[in-house]
MIKE-11630 format. One record per residue (C-alpha): residue in three letters; x, z, y. Coordinates in steps of 0.05 Angstrom, whole numbers, padded with zeros to 5 digits, always signed. Layout:
! MIKE-11630
ALAXZY ...
//
This chain:
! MIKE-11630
UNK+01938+01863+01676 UNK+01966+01875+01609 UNK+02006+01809+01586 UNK+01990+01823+01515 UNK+01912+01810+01479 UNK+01890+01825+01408 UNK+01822+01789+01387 UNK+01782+01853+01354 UNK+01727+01801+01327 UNK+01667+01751+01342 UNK+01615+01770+01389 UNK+01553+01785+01360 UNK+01516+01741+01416 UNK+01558+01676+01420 UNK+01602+01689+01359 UNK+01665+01674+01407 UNK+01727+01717+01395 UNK+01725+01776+01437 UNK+01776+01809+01476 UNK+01823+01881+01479 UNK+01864+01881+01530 UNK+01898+01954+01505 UNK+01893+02005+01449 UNK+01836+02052+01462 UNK+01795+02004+01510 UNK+01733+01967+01498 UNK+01726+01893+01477 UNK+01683+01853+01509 UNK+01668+01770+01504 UNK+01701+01734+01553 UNK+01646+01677+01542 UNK+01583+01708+01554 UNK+01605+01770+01581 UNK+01574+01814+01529 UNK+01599+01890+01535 UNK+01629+01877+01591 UNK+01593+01920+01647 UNK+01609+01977+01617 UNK+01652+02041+01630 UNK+01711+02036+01607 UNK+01753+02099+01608 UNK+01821+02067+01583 UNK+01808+02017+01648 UNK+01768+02035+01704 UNK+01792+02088+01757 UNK+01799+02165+01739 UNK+01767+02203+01776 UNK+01772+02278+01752 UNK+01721+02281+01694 UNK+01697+02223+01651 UNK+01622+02235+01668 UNK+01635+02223+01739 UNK+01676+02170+01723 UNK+01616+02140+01679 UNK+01570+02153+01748 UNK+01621+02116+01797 UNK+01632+02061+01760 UNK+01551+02045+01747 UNK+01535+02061+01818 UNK+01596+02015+01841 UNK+01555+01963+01802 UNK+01488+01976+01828 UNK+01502+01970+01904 UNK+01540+01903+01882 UNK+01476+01876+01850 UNK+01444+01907+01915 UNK+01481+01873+01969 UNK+01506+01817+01931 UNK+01415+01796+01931 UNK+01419+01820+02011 UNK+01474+01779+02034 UNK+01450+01717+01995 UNK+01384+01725+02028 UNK+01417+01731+02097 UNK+01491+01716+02105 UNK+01499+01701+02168 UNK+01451+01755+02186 UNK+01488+01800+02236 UNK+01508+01873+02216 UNK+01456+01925+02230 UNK+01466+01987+02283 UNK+01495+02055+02257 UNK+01476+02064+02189 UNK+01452+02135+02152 UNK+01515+02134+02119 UNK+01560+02135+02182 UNK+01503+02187+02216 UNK+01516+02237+02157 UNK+01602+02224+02166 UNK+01586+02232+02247 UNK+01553+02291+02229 UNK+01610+02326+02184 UNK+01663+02310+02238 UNK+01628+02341+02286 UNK+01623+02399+02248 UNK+01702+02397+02234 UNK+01718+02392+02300 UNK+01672+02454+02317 UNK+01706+02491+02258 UNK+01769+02468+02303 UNK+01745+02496+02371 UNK+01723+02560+02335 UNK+01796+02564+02297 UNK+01819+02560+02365 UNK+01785+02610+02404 UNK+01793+02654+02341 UNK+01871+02656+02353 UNK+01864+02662+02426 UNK+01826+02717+02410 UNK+01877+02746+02367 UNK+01936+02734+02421 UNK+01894+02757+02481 UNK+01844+02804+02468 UNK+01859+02841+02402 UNK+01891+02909+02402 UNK+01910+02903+02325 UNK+01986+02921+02310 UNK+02027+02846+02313 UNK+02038+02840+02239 UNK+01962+02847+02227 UNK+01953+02791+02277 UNK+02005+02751+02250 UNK+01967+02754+02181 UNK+01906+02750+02208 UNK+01918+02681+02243 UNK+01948+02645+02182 UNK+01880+02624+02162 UNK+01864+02595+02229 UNK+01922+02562+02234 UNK+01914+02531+02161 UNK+01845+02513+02185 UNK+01875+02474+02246 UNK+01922+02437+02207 UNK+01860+02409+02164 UNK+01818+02392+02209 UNK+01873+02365+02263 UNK+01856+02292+02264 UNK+01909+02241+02244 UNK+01906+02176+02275 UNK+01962+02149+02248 UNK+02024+02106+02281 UNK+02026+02039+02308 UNK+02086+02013+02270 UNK+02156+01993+02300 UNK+02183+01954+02250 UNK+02155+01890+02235 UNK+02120+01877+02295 UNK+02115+01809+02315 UNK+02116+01795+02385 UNK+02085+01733+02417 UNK+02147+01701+02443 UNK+02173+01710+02369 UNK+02119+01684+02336 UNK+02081+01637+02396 UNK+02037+01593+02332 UNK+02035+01658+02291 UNK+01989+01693+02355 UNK+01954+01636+02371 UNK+01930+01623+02295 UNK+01906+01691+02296 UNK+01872+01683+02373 UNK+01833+01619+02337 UNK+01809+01651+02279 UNK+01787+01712+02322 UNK+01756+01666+02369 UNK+01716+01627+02310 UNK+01706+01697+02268 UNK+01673+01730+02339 UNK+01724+01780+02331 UNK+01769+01825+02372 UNK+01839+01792+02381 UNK+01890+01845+02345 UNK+01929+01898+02393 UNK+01999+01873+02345 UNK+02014+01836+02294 UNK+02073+01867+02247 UNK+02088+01840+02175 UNK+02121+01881+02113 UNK+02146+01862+02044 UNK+02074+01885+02013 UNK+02029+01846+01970 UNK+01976+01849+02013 UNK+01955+01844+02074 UNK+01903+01899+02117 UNK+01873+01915+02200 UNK+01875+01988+02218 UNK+01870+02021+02283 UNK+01920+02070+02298 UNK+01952+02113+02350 UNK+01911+02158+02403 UNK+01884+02088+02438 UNK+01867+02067+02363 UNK+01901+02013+02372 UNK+01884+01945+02325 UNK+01931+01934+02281 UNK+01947+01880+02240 UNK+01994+01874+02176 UNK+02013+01807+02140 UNK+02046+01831+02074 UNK+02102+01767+02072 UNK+02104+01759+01997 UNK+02020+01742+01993 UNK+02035+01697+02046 UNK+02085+01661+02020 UNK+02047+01661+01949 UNK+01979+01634+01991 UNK+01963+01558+02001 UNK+01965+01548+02070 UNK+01893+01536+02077 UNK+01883+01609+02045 UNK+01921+01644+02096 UNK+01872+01624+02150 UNK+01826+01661+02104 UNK+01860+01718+02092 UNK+01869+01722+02169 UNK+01785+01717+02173 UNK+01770+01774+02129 UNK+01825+01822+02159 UNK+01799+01810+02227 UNK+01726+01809+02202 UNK+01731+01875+02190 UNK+01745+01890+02269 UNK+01670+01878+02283 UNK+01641+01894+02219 UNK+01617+01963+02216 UNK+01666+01986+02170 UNK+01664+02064+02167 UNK+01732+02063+02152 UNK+01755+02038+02215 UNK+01713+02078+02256 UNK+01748+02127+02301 UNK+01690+02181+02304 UNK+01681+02185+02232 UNK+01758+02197+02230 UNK+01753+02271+02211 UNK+01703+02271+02166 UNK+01747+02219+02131 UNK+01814+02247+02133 UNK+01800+02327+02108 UNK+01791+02322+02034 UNK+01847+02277+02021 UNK+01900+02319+02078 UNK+01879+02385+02034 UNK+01894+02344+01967 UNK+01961+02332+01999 UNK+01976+02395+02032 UNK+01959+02440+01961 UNK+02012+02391+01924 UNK+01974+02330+01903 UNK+01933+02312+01843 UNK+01925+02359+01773 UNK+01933+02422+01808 UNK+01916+02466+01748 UNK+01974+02426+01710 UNK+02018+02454+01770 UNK+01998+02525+01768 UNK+02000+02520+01695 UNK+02076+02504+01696 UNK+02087+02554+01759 UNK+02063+02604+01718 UNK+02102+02594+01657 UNK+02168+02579+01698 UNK+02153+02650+01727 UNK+02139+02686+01659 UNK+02219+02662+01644 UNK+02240+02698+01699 UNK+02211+02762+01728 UNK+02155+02817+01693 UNK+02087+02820+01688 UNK+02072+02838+01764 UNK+02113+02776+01787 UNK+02077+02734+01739 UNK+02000+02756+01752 UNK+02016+02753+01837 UNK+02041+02669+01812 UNK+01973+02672+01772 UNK+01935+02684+01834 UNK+01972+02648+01880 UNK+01968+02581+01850 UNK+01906+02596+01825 UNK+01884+02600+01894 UNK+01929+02535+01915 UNK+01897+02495+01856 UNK+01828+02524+01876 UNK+01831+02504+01947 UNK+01860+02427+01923 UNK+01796+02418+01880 UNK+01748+02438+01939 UNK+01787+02383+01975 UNK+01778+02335+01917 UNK+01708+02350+01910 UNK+01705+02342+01997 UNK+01731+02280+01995 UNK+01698+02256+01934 UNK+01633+02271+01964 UNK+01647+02237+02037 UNK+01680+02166+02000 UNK+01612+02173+01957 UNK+01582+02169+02029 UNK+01624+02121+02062 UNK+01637+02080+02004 UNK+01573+02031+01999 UNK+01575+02018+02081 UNK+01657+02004+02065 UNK+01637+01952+02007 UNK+01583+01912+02047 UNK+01639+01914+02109 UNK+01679+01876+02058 UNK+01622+01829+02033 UNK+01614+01810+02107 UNK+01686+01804+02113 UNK+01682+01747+02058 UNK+01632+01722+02095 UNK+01671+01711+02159 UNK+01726+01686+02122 UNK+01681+01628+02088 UNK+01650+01605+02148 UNK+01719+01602+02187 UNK+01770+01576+02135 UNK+01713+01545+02086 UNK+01686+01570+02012 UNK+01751+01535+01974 UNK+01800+01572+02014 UNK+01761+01631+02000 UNK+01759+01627+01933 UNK+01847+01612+01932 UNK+01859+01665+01967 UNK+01823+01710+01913 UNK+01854+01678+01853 UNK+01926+01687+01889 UNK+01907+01762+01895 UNK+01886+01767+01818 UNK+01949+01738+01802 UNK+01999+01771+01855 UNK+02028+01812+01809 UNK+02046+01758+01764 UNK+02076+01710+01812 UNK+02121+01765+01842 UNK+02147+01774+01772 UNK+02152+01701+01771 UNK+02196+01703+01827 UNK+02239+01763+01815 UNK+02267+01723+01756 UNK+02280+01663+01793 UNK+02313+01703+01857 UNK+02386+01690+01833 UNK+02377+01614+01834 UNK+02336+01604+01895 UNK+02337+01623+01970 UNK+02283+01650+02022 UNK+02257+01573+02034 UNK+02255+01560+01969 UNK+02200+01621+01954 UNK+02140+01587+01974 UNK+02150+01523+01931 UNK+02167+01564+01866 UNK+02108+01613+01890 UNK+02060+01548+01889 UNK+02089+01528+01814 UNK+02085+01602+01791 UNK+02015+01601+01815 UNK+01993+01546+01788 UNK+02024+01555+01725 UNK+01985+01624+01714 UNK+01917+01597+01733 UNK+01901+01600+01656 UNK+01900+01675+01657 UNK+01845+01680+01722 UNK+01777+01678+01678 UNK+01801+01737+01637 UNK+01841+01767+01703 UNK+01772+01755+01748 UNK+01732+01796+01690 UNK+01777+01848+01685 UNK+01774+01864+01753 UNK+01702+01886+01737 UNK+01725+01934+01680 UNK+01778+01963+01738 UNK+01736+01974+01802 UNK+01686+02032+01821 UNK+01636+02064+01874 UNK+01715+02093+01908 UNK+01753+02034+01902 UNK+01773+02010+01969 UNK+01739+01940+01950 UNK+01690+01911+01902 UNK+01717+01876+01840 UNK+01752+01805+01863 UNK+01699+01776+01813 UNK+01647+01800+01850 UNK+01671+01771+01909 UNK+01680+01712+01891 UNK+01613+01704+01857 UNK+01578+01718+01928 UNK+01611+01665+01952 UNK+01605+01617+01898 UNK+01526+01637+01897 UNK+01516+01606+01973 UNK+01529+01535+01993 UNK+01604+01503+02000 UNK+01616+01498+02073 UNK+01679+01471+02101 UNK+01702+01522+02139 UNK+01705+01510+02222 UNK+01776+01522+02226 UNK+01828+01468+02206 UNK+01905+01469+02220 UNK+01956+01412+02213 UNK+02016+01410+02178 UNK+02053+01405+02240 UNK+02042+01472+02266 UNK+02050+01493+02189 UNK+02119+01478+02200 UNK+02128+01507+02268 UNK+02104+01579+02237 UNK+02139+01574+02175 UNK+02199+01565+02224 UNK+02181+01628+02263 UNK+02171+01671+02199 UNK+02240+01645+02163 UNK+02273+01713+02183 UNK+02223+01750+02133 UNK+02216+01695+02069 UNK+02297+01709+02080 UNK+02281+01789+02073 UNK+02229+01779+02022 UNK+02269+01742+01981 UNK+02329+01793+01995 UNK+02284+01845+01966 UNK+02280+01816+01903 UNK+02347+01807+01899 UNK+02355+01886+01917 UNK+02312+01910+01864 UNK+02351+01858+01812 UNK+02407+01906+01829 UNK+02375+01962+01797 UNK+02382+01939+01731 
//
């Protein structure tokens, strides 16, 4: 979030001052909230074009209204079977992994059976081949760094065996942590193996309470129905975004804009109009991808935002509403705290983090009603999760509950102790970047 505001004037409903958080955006009254559902092109997302932009972000807002009177209704209601969303990205995988089979037998074909001279074949099988590479599902790598092994981390494992035991989850395959601010379950490998991944600085940053919640939603989202996680909607999933990435990336025209001007300096006009078509064709092939993937997230998106709803869920009735609602705030103000701490890195050591992590936090609690509403300005229909401030709200809606899940500050200590090695690495990452200026 910007650190800098400029008051723009008085709201016309409440006559408080309202609020611009940058040059070009909308204001909006941080009191009543007036203007502030609204598509902001300066803030939310881009997505390609500002009309679907404009649809994203209203839809994104709709299915919150949607599930947010659902899940009040029934929270502890259980998820439902496969829904038409997940039939549909069932549906497109199989018909990827038939385009596969065909690819396939097409260059079999080609090796085998065809009499056609071998350059012709050659040429002829690049576009099988390119097909194959699409459509060849990724499943990802069970990381080797990081991994925390139970005779490492004994209270680390059997914190995360409790809350799986109290969320009705799977227990995790491994448990690795990284230096990210965040913190995330994926299955991965061939055996799509659970995974999960405690980002060290959010933990350190997170009242201890918090962390059993953050350990609730990640391993809520095991059991769930979260399309994301779902290994037979994995091609479907994956094509869009691997063409994106195999045709260069995002603005392709920009690309073949520049390719064709950096050509123009140095051959003729038959050099430059066989550039024109070939990145013509590159850039042509990278939107179809876009518009693939845009179309299956626009799918799998809604099913992905009530998995994390439920996910809240799980994490209020195992570590208890309050916890919930920390754990949020700490996320809205991550970025801040890190900051926080990068400053203070030359005069403190990897103990020390989680103390000045607790002052930092509490220090920036002023800036959480304006962070919690931006987070509505900066969220859409694609965004891997709803708005923080629409989380929080569904929680805030239902009843506090205490959360069945309580851990002493005994075994505090004792995990603390097994995770020294990485507030030490954490804390010689800051110190690393430092160096860079």
């Amino acid at each position: 979030m910007p650190t800098k505001t400029t008051m723009p004037g008085k709201c016309q409903a409440c006559a408080h001052d309202l609020v611009l958080l940058e040059t070009g955006a909308l204001s909006w009254c941080p009191a009543c909230r007036w203007n502030l559902d609204v598509y902001d092109p300066a803030l939310a997302p881009w997505r390609g074009t500002k009309l679907i932009g404009r649809w994203g972000f209203r839809r994104g807002l709709e299915l919150d209204r949607a599930m947010h009177e659902d899940l009040l209704a029934g929270p502890e209601a259980r998820p439902a079977g496969t829904s038409s969303g997940e039939v549909w990205l069932l549906a497109v995988s199989v018909a990827l992994a038939l385009l596969g089979v065909a690819a396939v037998g097409y260059l079999v074909w080609l090796v085998v059976a065809s009499e056609l001279p071998l350059g012709v074949r050659l040429a002829l099988a690049i576009p099988a081949v390119l097909v194959l590479l699409l459509v060849k599902p990724s499943f990802g790598r069970v990381p080797k760094y990081g991994v925390l092994t139970e005779r490492e981390a004994p209270q680390l494992h059997r914190l995360v065996r409790e809350v799986a035991e109290m969320a009705g989850t799977p227990v995790p395959d491994v448990i690795c942590a990284d230096l990210s601010l965040n913190a995330g379950v994926a299955r991965l490998g061939w055996r799509q193996r659970s995974v999960l991944v405690i980002g060290i600085p959010l933990w350190v940053m997170l009242p201890r309470p918090a962390r059993v919640s953050l350990l609730a939603h990640e391993l809520g989202h095991l059991a769930n129905g979260d399309p994301l996680r779902v290994r037979r909607t994995l091609l479907a999933r994956t094509f869009g975004s691997r063409a994106v990435t195999a045709t260069g990336g995002r603005n392709p025209w920009r690309r073949a804009i520049r390719a064709t001007d950096s050509l123009a300096e140095q051959g003729g006009g038959a050099v430059v109009l066989l550039g024109m078509i070939v990145h013509g064709i590159v850039a042509l092939a990278n939107v179809a991808g876009a518009t693939a993937q845009l179309l299956v997230d626009s799918v799998a998106m809604p099913d992905s935002r009530r998995a994390e709803y439920r996910a809240d869920l799980v994490a209020r009735r195992v570590a208890g509403s309050v916890p919930f609602l920390r754990s949020s705030e700490t996320v809205l103000l991550a970025g801040r705290i890190w900051q926080d701490l990068w400053h203070l890195a030359p005069r403190i050591d990897g103990e020390q983090m989680e103390a000045m992590a607790t002052e930092a936090r509490q220090r920036l609690s002023v800036h959480l009603p304006l962070a919690r509403q931006l987070s509505r300005r900066t969220t859409d229909l694609w965004s891997t999760h709803p708005g923080e401030d629409q989380r929080m709200r569904l929680i805030e809606a239902l009843p506090d509950v205490d959360g069945a899940l309580s851990v002493d500050d005994t075994r505090w200590a004792a995990l603390d102790a097994e995770l020294a090695p990485w507030r030490r690495t954490a804390h010689n990452a800051l110190l690393g970047t430092r160096d860079r200026f």
